[in-house]
GULOBA-397646 format. One record per residue: residue in three letters; x, y, z of N, C-alpha, C in turn. Coordinates in steps of 0.02 Angstrom, whole numbers, padded with zeros to 5 digits, always signed. Atoms other than C-alpha are relative to their C-alpha. Layout:
% GULOBA-397646
AlaXYZXYZXYZ
...
% end
This chain:
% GULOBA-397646
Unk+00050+00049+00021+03903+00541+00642+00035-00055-00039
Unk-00040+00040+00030+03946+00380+00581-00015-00022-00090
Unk+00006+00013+00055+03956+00326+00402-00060-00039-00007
Unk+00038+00047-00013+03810+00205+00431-00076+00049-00010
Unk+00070-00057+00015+03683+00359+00483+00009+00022-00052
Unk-00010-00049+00048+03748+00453+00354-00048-00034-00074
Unk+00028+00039+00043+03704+00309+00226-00091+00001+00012
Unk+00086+00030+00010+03519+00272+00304-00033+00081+00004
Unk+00033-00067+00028+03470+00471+00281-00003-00008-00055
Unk+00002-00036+00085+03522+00481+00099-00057-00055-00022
Unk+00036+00065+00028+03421+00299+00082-00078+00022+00026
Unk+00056-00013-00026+03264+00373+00203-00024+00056-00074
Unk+00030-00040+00054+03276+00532+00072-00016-00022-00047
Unk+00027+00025+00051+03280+00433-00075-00070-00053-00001
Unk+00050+00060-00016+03128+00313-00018-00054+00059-00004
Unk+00066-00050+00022+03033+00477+00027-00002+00047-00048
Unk+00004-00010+00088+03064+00549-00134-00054-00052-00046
Unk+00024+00055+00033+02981+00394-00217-00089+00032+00039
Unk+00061-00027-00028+02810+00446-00091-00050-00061-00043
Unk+00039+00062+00010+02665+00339-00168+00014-00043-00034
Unk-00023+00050+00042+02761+00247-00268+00048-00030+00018
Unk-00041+00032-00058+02846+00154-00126-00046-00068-00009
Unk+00036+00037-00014+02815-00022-00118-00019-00030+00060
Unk+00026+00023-00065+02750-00128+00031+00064+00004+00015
Unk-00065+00012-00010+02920-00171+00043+00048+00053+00032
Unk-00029-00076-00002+02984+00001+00028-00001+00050+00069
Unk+00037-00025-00062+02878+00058+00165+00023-00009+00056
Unk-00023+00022-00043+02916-00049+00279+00084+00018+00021
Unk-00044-00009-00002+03103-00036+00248-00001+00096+00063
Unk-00020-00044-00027+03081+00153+00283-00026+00033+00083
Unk+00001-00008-00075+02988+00134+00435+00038-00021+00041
Unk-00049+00042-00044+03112+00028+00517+00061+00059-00011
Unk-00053-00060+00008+03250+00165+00443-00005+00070+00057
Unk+00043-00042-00033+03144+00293+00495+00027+00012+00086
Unk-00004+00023-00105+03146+00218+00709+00060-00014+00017
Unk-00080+00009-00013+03323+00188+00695+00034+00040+00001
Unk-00013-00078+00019+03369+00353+00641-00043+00036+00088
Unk+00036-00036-00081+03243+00428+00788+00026-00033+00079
Unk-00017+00010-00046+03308+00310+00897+00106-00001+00019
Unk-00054-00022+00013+03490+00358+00864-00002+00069+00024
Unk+00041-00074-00013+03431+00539+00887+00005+00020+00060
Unk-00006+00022-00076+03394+00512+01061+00028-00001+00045
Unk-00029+00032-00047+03508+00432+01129+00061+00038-00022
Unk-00031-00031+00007+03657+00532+01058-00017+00084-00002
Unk+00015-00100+00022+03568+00717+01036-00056-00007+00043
Unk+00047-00005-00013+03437+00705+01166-00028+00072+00007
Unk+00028-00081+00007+03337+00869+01181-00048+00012+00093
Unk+00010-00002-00041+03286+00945+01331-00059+00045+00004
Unk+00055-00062-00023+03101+01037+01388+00018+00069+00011
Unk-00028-00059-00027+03134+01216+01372-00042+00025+00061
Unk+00022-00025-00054+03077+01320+01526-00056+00035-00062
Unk+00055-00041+00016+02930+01428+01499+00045+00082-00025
Unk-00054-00058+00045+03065+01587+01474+00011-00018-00043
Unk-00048+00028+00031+03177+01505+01382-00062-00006-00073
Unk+00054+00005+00065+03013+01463+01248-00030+00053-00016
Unk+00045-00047+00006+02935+01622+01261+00074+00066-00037
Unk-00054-00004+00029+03124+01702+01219+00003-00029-00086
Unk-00002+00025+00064+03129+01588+01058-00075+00032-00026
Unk+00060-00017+00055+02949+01639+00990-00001+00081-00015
Unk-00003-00060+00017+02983+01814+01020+00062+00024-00053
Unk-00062-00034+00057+03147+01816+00924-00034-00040-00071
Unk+00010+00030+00069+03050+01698+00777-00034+00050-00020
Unk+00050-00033+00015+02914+01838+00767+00045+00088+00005
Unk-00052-00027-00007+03051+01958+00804-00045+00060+00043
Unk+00039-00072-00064+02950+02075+00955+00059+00002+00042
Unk-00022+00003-00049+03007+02137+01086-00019+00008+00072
Unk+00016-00004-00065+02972+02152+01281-00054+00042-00008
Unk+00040-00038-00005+02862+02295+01248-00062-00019-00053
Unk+00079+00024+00051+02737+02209+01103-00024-00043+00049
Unk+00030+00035-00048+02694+02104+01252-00053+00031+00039
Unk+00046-00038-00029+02609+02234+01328-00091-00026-00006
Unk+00125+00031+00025+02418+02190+01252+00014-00049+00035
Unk+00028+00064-00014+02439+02011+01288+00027+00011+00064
Unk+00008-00012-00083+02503+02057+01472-00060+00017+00042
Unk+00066-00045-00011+02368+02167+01511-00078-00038+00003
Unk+00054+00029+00006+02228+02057+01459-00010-00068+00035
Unk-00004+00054-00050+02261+01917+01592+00013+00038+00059
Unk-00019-00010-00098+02229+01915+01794+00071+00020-00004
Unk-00048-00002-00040+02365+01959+01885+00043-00101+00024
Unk-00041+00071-00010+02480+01793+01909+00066-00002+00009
Unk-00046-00015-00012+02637+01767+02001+00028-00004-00073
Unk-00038-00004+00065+02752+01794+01853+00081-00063+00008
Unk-00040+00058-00029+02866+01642+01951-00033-00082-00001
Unk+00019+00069+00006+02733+01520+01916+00021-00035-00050
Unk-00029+00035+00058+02777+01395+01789-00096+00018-00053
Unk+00051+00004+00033+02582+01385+01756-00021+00056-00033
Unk+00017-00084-00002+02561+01582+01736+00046-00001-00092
Unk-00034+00017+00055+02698+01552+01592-00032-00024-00058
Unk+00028+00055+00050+02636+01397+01503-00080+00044-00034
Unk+00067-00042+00008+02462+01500+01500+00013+00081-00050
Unk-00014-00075+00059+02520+01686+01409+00046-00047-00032
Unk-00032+00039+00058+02630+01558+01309-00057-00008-00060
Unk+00027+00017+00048+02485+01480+01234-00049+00060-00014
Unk+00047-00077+00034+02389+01658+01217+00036+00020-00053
Unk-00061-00050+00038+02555+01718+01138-00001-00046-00071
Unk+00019+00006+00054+02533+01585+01011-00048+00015-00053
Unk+00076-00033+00046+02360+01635+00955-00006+00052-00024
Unk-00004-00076+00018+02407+01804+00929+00039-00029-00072
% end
């Protein structure tokens, strides 16, 4: 990272440190910091859509289960190829509500 980002983080932190006691000025500054920073982001670190595995993998290691606590929330949905993407995205968002 270049000395430049490095500078407009410590300047974004110290601005949102300050919080309502930012002036118009202030504001502005850190929105413009802010989109420069995100758009830096981007374009050097872009991020990619995980698959429907690949996300359902990460929530199970944040909640730390395993293959077999899946069981209930398997069970309680139709039958669905288990190759669909949509079949995925769908016990994904069940798997959050649990």
């Amino acid at each position: 990272m270049g000395a430049l980002f490095i500078e407009m983080l410590a300047e974004v932190e110290k601005l949102m440190d300050r919080g309502e006691h930012r002036t118009v000025e202030e504001d502005a500054a850190l929105d413009l910091m802010v989109r420069l920073i995100q758009d830096y982001d981007e374009e050097h670190h872009p991020l990619t859509d995980p698959s429907p595995h690949e996300m359902l993998v990460f929530l199970m290691e944040q909640r730390g289960l395993k293959q077999a606590d899946l069981l209930p929330i398997f069970t309680s949905f139709p039958i669905l190829p288990l190759s669909s993407r949509r079949c995925w995205w769908v016990f994904i968002q069940a798997f959050c509500l649990v």
